[in-house]
HTML snippet that shows the backbone in 3Dmol.js (N, CA, C, O; Angstrom):
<script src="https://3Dmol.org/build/3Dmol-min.js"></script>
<div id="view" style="width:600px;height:400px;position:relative"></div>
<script>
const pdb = `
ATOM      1  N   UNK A   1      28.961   5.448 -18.775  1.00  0.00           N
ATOM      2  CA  UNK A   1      29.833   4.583 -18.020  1.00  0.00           C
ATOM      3  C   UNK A   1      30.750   5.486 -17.191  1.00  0.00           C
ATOM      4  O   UNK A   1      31.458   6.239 -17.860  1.00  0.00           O
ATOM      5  N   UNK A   2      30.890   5.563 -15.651  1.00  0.00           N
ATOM      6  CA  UNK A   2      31.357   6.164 -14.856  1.00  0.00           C
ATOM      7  C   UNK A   2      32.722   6.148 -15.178  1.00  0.00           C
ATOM      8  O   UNK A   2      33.081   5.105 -15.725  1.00  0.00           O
ATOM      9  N   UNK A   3      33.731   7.133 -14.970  1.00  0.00           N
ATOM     10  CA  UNK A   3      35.090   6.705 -14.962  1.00  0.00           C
ATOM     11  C   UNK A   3      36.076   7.063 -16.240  1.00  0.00           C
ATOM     12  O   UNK A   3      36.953   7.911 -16.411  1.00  0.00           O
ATOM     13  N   UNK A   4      35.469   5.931 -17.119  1.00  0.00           N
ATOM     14  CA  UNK A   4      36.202   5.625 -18.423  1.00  0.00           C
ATOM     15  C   UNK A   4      34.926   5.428 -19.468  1.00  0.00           C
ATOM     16  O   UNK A   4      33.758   5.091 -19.279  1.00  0.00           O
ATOM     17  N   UNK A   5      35.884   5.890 -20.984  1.00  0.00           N
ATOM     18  CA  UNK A   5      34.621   5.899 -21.962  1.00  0.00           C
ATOM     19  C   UNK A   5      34.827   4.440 -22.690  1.00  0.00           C
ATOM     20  O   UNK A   5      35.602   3.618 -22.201  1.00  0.00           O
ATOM     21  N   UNK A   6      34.282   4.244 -23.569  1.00  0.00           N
ATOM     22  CA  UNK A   6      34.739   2.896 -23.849  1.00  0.00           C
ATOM     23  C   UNK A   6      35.099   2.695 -24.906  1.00  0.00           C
ATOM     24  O   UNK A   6      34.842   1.618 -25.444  1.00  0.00           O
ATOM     25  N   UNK A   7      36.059   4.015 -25.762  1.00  0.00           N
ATOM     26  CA  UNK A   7      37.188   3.976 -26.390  1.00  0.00           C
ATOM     27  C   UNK A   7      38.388   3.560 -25.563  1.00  0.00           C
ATOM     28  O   UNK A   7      39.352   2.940 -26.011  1.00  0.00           O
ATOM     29  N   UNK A   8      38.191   4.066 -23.995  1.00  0.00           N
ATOM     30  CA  UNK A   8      38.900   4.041 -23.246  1.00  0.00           C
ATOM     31  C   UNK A   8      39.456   2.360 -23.011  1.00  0.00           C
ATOM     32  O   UNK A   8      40.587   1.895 -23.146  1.00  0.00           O
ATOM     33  N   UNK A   9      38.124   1.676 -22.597  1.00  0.00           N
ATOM     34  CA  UNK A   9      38.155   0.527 -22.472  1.00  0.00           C
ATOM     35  C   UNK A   9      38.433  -0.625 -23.400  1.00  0.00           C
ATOM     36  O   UNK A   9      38.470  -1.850 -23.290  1.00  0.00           O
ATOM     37  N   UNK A  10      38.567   0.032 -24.110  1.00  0.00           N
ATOM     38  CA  UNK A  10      38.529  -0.609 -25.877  1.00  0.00           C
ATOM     39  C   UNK A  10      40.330  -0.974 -25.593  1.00  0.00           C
ATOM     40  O   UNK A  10      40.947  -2.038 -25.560  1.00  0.00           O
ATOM     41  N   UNK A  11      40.793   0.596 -25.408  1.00  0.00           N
ATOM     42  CA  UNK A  11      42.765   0.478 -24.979  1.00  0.00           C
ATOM     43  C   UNK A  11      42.902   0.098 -24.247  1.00  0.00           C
ATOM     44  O   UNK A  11      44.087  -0.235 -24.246  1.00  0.00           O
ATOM     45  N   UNK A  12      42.339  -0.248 -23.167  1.00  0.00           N
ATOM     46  CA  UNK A  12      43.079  -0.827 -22.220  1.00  0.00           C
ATOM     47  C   UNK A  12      42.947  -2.045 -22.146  1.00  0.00           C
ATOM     48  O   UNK A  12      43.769  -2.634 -21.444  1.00  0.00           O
ATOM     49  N   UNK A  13      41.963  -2.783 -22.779  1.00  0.00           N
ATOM     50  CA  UNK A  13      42.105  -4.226 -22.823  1.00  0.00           C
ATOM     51  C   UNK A  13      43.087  -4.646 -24.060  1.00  0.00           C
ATOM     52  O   UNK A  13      43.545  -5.766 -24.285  1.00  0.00           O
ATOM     53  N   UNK A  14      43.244  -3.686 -24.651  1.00  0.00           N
ATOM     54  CA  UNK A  14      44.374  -4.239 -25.744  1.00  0.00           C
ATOM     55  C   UNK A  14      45.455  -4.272 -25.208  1.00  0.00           C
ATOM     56  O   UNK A  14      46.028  -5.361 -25.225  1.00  0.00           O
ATOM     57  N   UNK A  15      46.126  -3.125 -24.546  1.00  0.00           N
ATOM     58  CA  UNK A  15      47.118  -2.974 -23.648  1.00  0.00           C
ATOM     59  C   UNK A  15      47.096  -4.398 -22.711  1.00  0.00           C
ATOM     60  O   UNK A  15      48.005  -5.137 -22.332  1.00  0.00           O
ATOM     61  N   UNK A  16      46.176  -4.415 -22.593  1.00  0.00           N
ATOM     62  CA  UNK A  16      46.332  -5.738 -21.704  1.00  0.00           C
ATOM     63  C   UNK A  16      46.243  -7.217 -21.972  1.00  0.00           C
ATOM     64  O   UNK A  16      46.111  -8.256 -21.324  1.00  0.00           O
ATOM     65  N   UNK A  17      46.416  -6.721 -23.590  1.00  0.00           N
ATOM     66  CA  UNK A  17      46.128  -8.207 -24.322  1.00  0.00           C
ATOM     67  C   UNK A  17      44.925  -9.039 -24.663  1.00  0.00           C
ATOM     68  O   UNK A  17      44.764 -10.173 -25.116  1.00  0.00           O
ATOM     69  N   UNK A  18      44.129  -8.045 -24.273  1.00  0.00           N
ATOM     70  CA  UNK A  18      42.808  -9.291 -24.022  1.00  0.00           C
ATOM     71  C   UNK A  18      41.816  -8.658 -25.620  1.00  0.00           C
ATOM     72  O   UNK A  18      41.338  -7.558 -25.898  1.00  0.00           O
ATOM     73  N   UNK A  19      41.859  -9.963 -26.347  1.00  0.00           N
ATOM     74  CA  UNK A  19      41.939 -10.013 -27.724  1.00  0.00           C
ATOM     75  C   UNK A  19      40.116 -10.258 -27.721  1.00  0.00           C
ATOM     76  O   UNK A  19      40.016 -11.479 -27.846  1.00  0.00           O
ATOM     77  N   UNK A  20      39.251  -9.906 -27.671  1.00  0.00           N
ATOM     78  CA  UNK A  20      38.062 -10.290 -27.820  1.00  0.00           C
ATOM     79  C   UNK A  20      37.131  -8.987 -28.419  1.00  0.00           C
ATOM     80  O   UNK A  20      37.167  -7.768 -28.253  1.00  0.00           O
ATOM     81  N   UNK A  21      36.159 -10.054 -29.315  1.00  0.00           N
ATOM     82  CA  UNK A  21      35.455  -9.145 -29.859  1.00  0.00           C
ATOM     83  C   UNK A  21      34.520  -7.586 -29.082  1.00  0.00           C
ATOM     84  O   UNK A  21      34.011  -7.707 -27.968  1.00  0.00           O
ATOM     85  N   UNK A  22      34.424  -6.141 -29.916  1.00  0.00           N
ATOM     86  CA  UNK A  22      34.161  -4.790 -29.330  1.00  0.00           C
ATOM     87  C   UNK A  22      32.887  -4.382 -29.629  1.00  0.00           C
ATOM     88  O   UNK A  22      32.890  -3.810 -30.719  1.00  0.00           O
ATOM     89  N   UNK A  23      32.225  -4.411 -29.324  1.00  0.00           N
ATOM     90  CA  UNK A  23      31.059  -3.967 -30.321  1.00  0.00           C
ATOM     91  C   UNK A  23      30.608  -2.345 -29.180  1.00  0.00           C
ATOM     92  O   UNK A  23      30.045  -2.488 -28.095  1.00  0.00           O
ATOM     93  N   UNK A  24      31.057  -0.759 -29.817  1.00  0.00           N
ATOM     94  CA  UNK A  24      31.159   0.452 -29.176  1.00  0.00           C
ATOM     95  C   UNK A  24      29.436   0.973 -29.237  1.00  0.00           C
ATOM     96  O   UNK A  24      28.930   1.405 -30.273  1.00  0.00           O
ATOM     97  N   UNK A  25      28.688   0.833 -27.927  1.00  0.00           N
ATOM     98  CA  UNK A  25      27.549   1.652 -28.190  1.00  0.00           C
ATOM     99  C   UNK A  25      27.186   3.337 -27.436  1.00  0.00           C
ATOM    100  O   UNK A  25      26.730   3.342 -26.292  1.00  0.00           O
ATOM    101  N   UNK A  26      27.389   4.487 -28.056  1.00  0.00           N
ATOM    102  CA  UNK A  26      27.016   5.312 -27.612  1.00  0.00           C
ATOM    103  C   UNK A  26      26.055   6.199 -27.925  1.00  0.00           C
ATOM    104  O   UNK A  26      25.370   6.183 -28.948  1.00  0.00           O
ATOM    105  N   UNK A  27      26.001   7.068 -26.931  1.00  0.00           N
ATOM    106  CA  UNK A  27      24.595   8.042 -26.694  1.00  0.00           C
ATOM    107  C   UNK A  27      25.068   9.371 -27.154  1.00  0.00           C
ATOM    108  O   UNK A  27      24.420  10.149 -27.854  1.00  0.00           O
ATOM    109  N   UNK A  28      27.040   9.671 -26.387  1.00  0.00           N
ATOM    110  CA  UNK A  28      27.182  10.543 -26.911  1.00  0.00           C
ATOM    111  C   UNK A  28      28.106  10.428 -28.517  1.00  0.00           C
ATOM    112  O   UNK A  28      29.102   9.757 -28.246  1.00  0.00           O
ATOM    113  N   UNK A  29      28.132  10.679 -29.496  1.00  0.00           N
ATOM    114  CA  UNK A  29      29.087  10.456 -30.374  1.00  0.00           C
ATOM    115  C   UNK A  29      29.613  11.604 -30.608  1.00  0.00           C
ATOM    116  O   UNK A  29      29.002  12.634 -30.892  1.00  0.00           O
ATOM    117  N   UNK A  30      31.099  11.422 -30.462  1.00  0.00           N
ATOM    118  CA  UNK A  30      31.499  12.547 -31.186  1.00  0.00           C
ATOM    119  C   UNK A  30      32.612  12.571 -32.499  1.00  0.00           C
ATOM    120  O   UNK A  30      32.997  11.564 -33.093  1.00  0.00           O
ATOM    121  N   UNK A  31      33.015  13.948 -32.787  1.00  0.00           N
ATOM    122  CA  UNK A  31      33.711  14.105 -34.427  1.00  0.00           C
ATOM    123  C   UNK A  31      34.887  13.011 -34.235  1.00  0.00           C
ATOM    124  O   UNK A  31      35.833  13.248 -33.484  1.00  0.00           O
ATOM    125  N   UNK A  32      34.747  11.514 -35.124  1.00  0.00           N
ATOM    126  CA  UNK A  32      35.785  10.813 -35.304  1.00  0.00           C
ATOM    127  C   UNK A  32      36.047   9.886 -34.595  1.00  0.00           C
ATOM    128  O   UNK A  32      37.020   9.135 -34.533  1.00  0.00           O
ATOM    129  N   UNK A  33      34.695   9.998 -33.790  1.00  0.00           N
ATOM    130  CA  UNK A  33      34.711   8.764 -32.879  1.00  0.00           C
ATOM    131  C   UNK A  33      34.440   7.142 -33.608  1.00  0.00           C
ATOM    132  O   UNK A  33      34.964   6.039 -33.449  1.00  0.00           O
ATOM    133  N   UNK A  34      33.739   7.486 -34.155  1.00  0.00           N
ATOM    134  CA  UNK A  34      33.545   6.250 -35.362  1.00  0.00           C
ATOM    135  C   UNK A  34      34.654   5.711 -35.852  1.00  0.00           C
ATOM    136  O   UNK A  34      34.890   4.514 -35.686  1.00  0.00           O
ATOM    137  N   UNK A  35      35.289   6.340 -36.366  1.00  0.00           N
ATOM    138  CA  UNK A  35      36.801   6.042 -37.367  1.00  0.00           C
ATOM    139  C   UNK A  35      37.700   5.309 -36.156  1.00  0.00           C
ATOM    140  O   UNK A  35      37.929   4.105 -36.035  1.00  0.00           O
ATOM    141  N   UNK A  36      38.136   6.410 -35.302  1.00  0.00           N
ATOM    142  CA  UNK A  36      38.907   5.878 -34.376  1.00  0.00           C
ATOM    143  C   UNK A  36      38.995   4.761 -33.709  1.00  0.00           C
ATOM    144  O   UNK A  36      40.072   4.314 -33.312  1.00  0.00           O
ATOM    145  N   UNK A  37      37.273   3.903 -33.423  1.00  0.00           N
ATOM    146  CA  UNK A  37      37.164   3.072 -32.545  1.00  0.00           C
ATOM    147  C   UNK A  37      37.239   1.867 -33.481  1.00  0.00           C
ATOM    148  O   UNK A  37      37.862   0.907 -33.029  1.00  0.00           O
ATOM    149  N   UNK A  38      36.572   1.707 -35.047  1.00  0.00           N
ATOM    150  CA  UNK A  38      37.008   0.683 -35.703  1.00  0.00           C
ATOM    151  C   UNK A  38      38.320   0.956 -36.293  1.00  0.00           C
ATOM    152  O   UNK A  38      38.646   0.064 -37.075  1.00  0.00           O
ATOM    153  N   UNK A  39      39.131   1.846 -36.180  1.00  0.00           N
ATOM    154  CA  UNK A  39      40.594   1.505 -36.502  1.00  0.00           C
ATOM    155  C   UNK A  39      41.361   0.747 -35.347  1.00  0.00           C
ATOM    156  O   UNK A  39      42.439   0.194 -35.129  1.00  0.00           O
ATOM    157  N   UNK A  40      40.313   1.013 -34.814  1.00  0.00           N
ATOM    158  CA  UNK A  40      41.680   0.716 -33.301  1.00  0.00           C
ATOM    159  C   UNK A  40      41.082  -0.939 -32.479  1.00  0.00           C
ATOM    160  O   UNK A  40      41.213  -1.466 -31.374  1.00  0.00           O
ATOM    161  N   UNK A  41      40.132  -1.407 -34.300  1.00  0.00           N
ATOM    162  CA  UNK A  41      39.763  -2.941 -33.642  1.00  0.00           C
ATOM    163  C   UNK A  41      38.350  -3.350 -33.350  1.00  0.00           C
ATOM    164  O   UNK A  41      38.017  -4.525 -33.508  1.00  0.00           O
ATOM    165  N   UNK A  42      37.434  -2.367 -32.898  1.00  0.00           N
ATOM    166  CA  UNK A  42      36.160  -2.856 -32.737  1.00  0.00           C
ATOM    167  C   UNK A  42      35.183  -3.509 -33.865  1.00  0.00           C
ATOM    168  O   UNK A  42      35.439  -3.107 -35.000  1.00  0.00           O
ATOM    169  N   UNK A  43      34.338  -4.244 -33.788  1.00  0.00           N
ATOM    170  CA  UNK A  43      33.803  -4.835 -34.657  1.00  0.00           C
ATOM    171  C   UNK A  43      33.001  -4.066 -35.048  1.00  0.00           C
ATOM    172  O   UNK A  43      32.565  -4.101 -36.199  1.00  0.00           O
ATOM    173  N   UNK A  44      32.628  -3.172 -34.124  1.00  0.00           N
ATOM    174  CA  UNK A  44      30.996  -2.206 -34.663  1.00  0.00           C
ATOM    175  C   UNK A  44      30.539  -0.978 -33.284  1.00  0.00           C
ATOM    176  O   UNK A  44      30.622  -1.023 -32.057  1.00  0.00           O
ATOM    177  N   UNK A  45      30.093  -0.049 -34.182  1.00  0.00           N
ATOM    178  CA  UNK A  45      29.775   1.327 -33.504  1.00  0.00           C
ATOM    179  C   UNK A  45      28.708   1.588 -33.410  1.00  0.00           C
ATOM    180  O   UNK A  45      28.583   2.354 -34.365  1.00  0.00           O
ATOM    181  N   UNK A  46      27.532   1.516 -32.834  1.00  0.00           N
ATOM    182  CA  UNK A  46      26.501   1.742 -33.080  1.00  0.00           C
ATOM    183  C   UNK A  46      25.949   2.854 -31.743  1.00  0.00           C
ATOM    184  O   UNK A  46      26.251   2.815 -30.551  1.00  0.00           O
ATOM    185  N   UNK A  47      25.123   3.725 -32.414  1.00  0.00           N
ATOM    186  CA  UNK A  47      24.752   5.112 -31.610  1.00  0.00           C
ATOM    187  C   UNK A  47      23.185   4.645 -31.318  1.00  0.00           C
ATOM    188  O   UNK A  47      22.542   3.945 -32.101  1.00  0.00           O
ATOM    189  N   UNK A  48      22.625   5.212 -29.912  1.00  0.00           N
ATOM    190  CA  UNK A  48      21.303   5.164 -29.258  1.00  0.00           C
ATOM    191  C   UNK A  48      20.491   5.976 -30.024  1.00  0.00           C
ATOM    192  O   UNK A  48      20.996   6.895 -30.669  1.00  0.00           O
ATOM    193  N   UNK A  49      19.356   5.776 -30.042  1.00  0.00           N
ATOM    194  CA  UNK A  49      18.868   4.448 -29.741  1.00  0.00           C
ATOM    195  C   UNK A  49      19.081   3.280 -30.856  1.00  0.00           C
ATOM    196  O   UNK A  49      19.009   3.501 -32.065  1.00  0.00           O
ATOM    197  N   UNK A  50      19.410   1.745 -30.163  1.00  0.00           N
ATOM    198  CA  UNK A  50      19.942   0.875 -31.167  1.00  0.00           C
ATOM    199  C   UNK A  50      18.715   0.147 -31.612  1.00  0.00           C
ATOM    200  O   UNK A  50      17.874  -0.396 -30.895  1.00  0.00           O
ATOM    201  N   UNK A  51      18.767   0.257 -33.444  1.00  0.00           N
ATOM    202  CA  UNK A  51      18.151  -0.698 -33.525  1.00  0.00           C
ATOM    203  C   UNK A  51      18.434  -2.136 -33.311  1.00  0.00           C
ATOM    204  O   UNK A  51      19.607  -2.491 -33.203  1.00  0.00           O
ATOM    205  N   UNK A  52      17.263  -3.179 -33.223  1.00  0.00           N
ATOM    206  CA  UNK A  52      17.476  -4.455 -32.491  1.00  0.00           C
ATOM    207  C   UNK A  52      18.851  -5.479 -33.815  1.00  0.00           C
ATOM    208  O   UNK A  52      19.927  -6.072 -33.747  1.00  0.00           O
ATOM    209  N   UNK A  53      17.696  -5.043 -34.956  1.00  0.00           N
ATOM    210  CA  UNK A  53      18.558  -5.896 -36.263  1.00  0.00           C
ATOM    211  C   UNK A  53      19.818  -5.262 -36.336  1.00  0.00           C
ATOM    212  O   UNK A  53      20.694  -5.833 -36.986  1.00  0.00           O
ATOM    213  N   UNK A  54      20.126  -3.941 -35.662  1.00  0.00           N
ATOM    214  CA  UNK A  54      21.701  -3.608 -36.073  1.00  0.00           C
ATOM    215  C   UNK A  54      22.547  -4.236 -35.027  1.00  0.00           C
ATOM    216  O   UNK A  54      23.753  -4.482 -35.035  1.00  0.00           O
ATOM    217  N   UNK A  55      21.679  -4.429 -34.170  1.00  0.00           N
ATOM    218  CA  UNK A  55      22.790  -4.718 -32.277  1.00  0.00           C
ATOM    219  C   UNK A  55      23.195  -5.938 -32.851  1.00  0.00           C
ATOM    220  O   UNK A  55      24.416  -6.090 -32.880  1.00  0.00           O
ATOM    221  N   UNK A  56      22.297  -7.138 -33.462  1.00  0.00           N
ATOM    222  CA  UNK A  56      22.504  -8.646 -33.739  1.00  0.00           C
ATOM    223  C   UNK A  56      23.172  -8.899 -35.047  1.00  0.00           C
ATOM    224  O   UNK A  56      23.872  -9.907 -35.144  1.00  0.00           O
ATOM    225  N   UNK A  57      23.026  -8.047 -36.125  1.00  0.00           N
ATOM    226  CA  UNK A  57      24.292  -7.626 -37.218  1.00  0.00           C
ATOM    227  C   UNK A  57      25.551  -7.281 -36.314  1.00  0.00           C
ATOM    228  O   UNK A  57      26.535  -8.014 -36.215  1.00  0.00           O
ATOM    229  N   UNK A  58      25.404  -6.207 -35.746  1.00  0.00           N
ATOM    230  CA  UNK A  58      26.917  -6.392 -34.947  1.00  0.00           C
ATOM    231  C   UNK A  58      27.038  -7.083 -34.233  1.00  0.00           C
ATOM    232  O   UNK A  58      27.212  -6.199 -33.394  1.00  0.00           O
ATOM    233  N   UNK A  59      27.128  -7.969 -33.663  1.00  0.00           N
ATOM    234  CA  UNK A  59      27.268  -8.989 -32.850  1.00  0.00           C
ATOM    235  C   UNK A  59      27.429 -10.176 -33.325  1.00  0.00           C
ATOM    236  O   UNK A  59      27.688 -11.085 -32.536  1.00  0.00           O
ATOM    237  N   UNK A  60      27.318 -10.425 -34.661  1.00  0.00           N
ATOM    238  CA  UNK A  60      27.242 -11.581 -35.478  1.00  0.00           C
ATOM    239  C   UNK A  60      28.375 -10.988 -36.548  1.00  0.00           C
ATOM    240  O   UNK A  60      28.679 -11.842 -37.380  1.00  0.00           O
ATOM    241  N   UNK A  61      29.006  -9.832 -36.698  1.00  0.00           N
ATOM    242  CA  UNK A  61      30.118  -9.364 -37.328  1.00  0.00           C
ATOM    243  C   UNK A  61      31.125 -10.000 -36.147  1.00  0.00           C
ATOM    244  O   UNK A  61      31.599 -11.102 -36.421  1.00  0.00           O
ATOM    245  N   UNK A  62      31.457  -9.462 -34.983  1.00  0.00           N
ATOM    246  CA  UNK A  62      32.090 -10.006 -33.888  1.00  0.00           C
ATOM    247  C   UNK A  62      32.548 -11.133 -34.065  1.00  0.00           C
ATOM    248  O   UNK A  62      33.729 -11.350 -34.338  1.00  0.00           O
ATOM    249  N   UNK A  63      31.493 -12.170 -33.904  1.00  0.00           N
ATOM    250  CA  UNK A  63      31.259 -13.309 -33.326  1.00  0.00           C
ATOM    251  C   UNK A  63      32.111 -13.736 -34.996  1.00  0.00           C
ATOM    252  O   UNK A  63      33.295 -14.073 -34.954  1.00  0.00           O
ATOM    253  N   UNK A  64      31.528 -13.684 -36.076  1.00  0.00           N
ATOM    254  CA  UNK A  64      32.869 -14.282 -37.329  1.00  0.00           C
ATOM    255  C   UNK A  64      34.135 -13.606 -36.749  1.00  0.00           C
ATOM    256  O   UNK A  64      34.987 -14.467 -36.530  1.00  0.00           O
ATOM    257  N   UNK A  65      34.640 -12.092 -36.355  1.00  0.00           N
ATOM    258  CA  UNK A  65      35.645 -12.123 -36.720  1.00  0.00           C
ATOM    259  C   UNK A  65      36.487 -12.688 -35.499  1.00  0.00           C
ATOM    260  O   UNK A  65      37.683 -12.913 -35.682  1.00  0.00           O
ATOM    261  N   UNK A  66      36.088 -12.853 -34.643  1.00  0.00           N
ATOM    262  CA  UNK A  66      36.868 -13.889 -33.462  1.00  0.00           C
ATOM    263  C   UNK A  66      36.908 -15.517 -34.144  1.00  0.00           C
ATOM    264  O   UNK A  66      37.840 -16.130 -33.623  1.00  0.00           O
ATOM    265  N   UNK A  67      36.342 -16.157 -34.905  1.00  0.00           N
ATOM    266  CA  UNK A  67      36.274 -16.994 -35.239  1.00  0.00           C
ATOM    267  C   UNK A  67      37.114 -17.119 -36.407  1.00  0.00           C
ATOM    268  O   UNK A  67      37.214 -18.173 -37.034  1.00  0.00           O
ATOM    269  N   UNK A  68      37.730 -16.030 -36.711  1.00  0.00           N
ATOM    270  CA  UNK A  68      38.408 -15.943 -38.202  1.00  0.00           C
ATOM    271  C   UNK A  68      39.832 -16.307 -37.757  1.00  0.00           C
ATOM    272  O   UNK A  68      40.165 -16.020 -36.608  1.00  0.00           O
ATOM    273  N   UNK A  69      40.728 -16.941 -38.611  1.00  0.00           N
ATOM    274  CA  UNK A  69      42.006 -17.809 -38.305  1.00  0.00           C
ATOM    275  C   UNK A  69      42.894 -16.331 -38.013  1.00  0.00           C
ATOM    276  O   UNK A  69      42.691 -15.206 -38.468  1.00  0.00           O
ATOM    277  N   UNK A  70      43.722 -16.719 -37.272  1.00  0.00           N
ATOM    278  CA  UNK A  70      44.591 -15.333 -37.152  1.00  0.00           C
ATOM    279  C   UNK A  70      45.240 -14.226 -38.352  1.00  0.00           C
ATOM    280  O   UNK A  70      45.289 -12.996 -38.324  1.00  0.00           O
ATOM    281  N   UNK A  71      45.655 -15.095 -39.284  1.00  0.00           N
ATOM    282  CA  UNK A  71      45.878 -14.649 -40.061  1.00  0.00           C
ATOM    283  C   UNK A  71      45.151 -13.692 -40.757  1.00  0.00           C
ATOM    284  O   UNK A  71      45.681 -12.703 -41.264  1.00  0.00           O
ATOM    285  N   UNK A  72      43.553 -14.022 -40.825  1.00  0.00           N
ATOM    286  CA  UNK A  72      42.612 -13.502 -41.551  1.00  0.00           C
ATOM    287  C   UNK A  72      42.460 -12.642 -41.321  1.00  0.00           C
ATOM    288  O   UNK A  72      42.140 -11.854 -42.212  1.00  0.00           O
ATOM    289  N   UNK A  73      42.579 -12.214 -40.015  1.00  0.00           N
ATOM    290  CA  UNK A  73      41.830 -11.039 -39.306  1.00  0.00           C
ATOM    291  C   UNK A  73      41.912  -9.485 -39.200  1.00  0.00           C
ATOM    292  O   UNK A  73      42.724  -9.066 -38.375  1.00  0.00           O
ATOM    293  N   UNK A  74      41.282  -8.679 -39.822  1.00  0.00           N
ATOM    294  CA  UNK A  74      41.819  -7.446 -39.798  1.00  0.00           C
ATOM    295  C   UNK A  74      42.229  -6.512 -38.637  1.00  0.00           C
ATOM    296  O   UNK A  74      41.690  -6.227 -37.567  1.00  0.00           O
ATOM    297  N   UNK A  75      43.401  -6.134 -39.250  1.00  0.00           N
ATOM    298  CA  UNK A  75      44.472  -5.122 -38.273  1.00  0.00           C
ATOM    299  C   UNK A  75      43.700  -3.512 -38.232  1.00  0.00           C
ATOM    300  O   UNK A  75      44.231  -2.589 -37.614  1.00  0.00           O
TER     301      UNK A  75
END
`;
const viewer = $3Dmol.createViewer("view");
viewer.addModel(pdb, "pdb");
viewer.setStyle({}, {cartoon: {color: "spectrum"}});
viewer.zoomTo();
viewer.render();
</script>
């Protein structure tokens, strides 16, 4: 992704409020990138090449936790 990585993009839509489910896919991973991106909110990390059953496991993690009452939802 030209520009920005999409840890990047991950902050700046928070910064900007915009509360919707993350699901992080990369090619390159690096040390702690994992940790960082579900601490900081994403539903799921998944590295290339993706399998199909993991893309739709994550995406179906997402999809509950946007659906989960506010309260519920992990910080």
């Amino acid at each position: 992704m030209p520009g920005m990585s999409g840890h990047e993009v991950q902050a700046h839509m928070e910064r900007a409020g915009l509360h919707v489910p993350v699901v992080i896919i990369t090619g390159h991973e690096t040390p702690g990138a994992r940790e960082r991106t579900l601490r900081a909110g994403a539903s799921g990390f998944l590295r290339k090449p993706v399998d199909d059953s993991d893309l739709i496991a994550a995406i179906q993690t997402a999809i509950d936790a946007s659906r989960a009452p506010q309260g519920a939802r992990a910080e």
